[in-house]
matplotlib code that plots the C-alpha trace (Angstrom):
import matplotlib.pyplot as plt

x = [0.0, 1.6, 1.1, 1.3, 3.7, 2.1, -1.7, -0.3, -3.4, -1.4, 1.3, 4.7, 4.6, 0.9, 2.2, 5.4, 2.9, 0.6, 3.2, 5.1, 2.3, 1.3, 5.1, 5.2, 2.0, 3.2, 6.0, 4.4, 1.8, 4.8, 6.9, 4.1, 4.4, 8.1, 7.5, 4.6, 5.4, 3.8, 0.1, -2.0, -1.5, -2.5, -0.9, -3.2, -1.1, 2.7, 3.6, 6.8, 8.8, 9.1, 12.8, 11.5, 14.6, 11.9, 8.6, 6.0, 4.4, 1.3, -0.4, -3.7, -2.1, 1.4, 1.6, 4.9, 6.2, 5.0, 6.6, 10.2, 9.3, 9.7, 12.4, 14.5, 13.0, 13.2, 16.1, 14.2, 11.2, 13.4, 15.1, 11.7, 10.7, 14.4, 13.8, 10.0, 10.5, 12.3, 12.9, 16.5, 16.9, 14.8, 13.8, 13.8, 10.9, 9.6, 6.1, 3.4, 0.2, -2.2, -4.1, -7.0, -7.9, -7.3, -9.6, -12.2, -12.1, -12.0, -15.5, -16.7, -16.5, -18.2, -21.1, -20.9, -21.5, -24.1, -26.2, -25.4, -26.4, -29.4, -30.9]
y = [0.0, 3.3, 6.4, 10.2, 11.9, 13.7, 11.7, 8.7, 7.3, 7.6, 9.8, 8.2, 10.9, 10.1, 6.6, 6.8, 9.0, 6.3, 3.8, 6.2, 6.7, 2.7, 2.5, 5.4, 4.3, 0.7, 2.1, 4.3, 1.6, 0.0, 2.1, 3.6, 0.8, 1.6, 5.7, 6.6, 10.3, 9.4, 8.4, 7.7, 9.8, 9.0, 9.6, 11.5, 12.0, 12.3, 14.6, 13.6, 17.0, 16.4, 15.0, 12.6, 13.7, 14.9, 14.2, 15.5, 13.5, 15.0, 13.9, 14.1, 16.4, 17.3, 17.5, 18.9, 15.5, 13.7, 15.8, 15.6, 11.8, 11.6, 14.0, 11.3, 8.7, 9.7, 7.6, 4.8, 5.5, 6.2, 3.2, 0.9, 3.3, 1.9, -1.4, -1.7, 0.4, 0.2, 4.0, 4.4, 7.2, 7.1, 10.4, 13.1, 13.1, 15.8, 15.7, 18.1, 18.5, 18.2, 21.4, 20.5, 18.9, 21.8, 23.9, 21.2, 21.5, 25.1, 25.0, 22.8, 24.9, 27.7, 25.5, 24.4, 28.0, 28.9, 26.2, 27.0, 30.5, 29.7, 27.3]
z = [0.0, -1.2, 1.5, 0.0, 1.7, 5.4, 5.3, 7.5, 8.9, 12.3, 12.6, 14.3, 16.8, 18.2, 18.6, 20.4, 22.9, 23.4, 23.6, 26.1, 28.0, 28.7, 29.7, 31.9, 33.5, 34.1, 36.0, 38.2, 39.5, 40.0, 41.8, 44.3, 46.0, 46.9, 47.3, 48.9, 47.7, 44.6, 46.1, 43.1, 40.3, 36.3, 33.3, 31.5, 28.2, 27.0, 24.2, 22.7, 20.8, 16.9, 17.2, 20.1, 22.3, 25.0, 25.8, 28.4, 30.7, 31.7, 35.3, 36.5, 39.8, 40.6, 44.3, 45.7, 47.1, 43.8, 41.5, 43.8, 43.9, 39.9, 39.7, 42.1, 39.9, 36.2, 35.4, 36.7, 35.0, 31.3, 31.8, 31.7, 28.7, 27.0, 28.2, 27.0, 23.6, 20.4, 20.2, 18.7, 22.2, 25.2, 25.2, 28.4, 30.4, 32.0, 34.5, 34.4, 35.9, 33.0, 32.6, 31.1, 34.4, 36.5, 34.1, 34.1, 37.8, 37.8, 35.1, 37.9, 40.4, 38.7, 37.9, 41.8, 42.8, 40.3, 41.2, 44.9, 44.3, 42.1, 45.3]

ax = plt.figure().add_subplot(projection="3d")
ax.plot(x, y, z, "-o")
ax.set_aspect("equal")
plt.show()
């Protein structure tokens, strides 16, 4: 099957994220029950830059103690991504709280209060 130059049906980029994020999330179930730092906290997405050298790991929340937690335990964490990959380099990870959830509970709250008020 021939492909026409940028219409892949699924870009590599989108795929490495998905893969990325299964990885990631593995190792994090795994690893809160050696750090209790990390609580529970969900990968929500990963967004790997266009070269793949670094990707984004976006979390559901990003307590203090969490985020210092992954900071200790990146190399860890990039190391399962090398061993359960076949990326040609393990790209940096960074952690971030996803923002979409704070502004969906920030819409929340707003809706909380207007029915509050409207009662």
């Amino acid at each position: 099957m021939a492909r026409s130059g940028s219409h892949q049906p699924y870009p590599r980029s989108a795929r490495v994220n998905e893969i990325l994020r299964e990885v990631i999330s593995e190792e994090l179930l795994r690893l809160e029950d050696f750090d209790e730092r990390l609580g529970l906290i969900t990968v929500t997405g990963v967004v790997v830059s266009p070269d793949l050298r670094q990707a984004t790991v976006y979390l559901d929340s990003l307590r203090a103690e969490a985020r210092e937690a992954l900071e200790e335990l990146r190399g860890d964490i990039q190391a399962a991504v090398n061993a359960q990959t076949r990326l040609k380099r393990t790209p940096r990870l960074s952690f971030a709280a996803d923002p979409a959830v704070a502004e969906g509970e920030a819409i929340e709250e707003i809706l909380r209060r207007q029915d509050h008020d409207g009662h």
